[in-house]
C-alpha positions as CSV (number, residue, x, y, z in Angstrom):
1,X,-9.4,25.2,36.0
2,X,-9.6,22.1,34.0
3,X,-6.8,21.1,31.5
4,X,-8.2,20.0,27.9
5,X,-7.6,17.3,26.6
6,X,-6.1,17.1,23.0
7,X,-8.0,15.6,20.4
8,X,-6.6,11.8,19.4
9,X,-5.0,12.2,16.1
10,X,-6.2,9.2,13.6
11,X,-3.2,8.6,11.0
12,X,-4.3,6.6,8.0
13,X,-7.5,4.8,8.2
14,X,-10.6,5.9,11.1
15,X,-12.8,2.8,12.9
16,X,-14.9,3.3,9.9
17,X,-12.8,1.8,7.0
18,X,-13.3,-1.3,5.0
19,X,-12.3,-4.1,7.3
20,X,-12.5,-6.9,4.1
21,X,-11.3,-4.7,1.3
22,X,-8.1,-4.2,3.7
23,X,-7.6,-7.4,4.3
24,X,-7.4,-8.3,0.5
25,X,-5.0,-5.7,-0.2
26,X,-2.7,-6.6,2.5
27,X,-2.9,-10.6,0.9
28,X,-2.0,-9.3,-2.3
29,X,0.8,-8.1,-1.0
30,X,2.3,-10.8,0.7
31,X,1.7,-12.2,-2.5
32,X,2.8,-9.7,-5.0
33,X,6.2,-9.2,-2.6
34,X,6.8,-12.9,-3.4
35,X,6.1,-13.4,-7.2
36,X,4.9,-10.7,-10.0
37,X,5.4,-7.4,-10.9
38,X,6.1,-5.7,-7.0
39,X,9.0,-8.4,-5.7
40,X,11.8,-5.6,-7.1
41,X,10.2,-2.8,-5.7
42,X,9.2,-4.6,-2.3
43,X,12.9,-6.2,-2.6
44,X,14.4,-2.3,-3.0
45,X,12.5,-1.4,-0.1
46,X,14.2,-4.0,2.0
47,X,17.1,-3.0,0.6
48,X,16.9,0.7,2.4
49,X,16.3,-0.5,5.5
50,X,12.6,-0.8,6.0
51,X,11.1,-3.5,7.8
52,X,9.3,-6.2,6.0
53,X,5.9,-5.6,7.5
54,X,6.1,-2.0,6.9
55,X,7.4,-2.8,2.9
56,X,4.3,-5.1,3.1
57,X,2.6,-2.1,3.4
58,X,3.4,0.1,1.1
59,X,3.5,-2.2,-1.3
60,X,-0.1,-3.0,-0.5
61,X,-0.8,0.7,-0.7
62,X,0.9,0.6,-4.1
63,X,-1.2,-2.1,-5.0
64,X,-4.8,-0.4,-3.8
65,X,-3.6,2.9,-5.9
66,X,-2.6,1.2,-9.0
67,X,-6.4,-0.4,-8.6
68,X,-7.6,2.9,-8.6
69,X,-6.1,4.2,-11.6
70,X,-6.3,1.5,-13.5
71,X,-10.2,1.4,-12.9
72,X,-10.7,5.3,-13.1
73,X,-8.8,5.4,-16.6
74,X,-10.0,1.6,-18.1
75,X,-6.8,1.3,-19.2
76,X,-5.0,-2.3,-19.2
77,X,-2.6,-2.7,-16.1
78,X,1.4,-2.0,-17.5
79,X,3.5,-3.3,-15.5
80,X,6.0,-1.4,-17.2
81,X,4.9,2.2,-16.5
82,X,4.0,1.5,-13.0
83,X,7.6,0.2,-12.0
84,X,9.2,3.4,-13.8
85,X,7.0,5.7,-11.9
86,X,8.3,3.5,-8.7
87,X,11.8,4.3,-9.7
């Protein structure tokens, strides 16, 4: 009797994700951590222990989601409401 093998489980993005779009998220962090409307949120991160690569990233994440809304609603980006519903 042969044992089966369990399925690799993929968390987060599969080989077939966008390699460039990725790459300009993540260097909008690094920048956005630095200067701009994220450095107190990526600075609070710190502040609870995370890493910095891993704030880096959720930051970047914060970043691709605000993109979203912003373009689904055609709204003007407030940096305002986004950092309260950080908070």
């Amino acid at each position: 009797m042969k044992r089966k093998q369990k399925v690799i489980q993929t968390r987060g993005l599969n080989e077939d994700y966008h390699r460039r779009l990725k790459s300009i998220f993540k260097s909008a962090a690094v920048h956005a951590c630095g200067c701009g409307a994220y450095t107190e949120y990526y600075e609070g991160l710190l502040k609870n222990g995370m890493r910095p690569e891993m704030a880096r990233l959720v930051v970047a994440r914060k970043l691709a989601a605000t993109v979203l809304a912003v373009w689904k609603s055609g709204e003007a980006f407030d940096e305002q409401r986004i950092m309260s519903q950080a908070a």
